[in-house]
C-alpha positions as CSV (number, residue, x, y, z in Angstrom):
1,X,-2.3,12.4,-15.7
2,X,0.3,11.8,-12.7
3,X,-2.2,11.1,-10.5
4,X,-3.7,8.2,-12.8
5,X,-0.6,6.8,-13.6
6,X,0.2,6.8,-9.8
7,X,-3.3,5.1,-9.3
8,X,-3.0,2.5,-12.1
9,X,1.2,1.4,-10.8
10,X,-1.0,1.2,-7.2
11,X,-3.1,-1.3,-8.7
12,X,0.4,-3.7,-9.0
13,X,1.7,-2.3,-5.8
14,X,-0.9,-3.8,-3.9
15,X,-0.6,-7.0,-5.8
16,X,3.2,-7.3,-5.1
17,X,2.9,-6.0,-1.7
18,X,0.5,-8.9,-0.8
19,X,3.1,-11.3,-2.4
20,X,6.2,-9.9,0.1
21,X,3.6,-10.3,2.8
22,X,1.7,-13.1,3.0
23,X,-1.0,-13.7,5.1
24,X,-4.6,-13.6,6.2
25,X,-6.0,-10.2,5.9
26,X,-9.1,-9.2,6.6
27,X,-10.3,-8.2,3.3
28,X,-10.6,-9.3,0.0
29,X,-9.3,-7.9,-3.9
30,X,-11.1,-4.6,-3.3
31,X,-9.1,-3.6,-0.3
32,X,-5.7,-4.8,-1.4
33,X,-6.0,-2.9,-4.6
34,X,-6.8,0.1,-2.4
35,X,-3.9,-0.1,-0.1
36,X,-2.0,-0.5,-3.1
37,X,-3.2,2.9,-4.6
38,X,-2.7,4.1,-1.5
39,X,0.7,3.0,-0.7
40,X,1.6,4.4,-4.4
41,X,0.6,7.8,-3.4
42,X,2.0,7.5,0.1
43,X,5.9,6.6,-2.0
44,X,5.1,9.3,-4.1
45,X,4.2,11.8,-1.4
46,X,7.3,10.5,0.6
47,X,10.1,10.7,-2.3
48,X,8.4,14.2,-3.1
49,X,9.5,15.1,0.3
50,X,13.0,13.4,0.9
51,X,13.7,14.4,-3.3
52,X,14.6,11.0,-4.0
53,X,14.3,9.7,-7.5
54,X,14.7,5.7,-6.1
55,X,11.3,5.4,-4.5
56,X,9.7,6.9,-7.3
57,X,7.6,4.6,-9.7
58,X,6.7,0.9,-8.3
59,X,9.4,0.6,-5.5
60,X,7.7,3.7,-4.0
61,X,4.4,2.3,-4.4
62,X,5.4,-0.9,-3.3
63,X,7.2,0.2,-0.5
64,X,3.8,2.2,1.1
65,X,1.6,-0.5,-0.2
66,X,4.1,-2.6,2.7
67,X,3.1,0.1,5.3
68,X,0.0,0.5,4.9
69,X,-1.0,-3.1,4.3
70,X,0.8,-3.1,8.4
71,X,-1.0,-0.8,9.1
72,X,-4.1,-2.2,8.6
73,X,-3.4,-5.5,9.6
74,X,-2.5,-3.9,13.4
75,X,-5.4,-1.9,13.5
76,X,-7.9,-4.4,12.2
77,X,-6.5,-7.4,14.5
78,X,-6.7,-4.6,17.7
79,X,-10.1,-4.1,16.5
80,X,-11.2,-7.5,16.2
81,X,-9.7,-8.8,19.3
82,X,-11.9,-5.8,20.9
83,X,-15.2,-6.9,20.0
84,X,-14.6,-10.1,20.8
C-alpha cells in the first residue's frame, strides 16, 4: 500500500515539479508523470536514509521529481547535441 500511495503523490509531483521548472523538455505527459513517480520514490528512499520526517509525503516527491526532471534534461540535451 506504501508503495501506491508513493506512486499516486508521484503522479502530482511531477506535475508540480514541471511547474517550479519550466521549460522545453523533451517528452510529453507520459514522461513527466514518470519522473514524478520517480522523484517520489527517490524523496522517499532519501528521507528513509537521512530519518527525516520533512521530506516525507509531496515535498519529498517534489523535491526528486526536481532532480530527476535535471537529470534528464542534461542527459537528453548531451544526447541530442551528439547526434546532431
Amino acid at each position: 500500500m506504501h508503495y501506491l500511495w508513493t506512486a499516486i503523490v508521484g503522479l502530482i509531483a511531477g506535475g508540480l515539479g514541471k511547474l517550479l521548472l519550466p521549460g522545453k523538455d523533451p517528452g510529453g505527459i507520459i514522461v513527466t508523470m514518470l519522473i514524478g513517480i520517480g522523484g517520489s520514490f527517490l524523496g522517499d528512499y532519501v528521507s528513509g536514509l537521512l530519518g527525516i520526517t520533512l521530506f516525507d509525503g509531496l515535498i519529498g516527491a517534489v523535491l526528486g521529481a526536481i532532480v530527476i526532471l535535471l537529470g534528464w534534461r542534461f542527459v537528453s540535451t548531451k544526447m541530442l547535441n551528439k547526434t546532431s
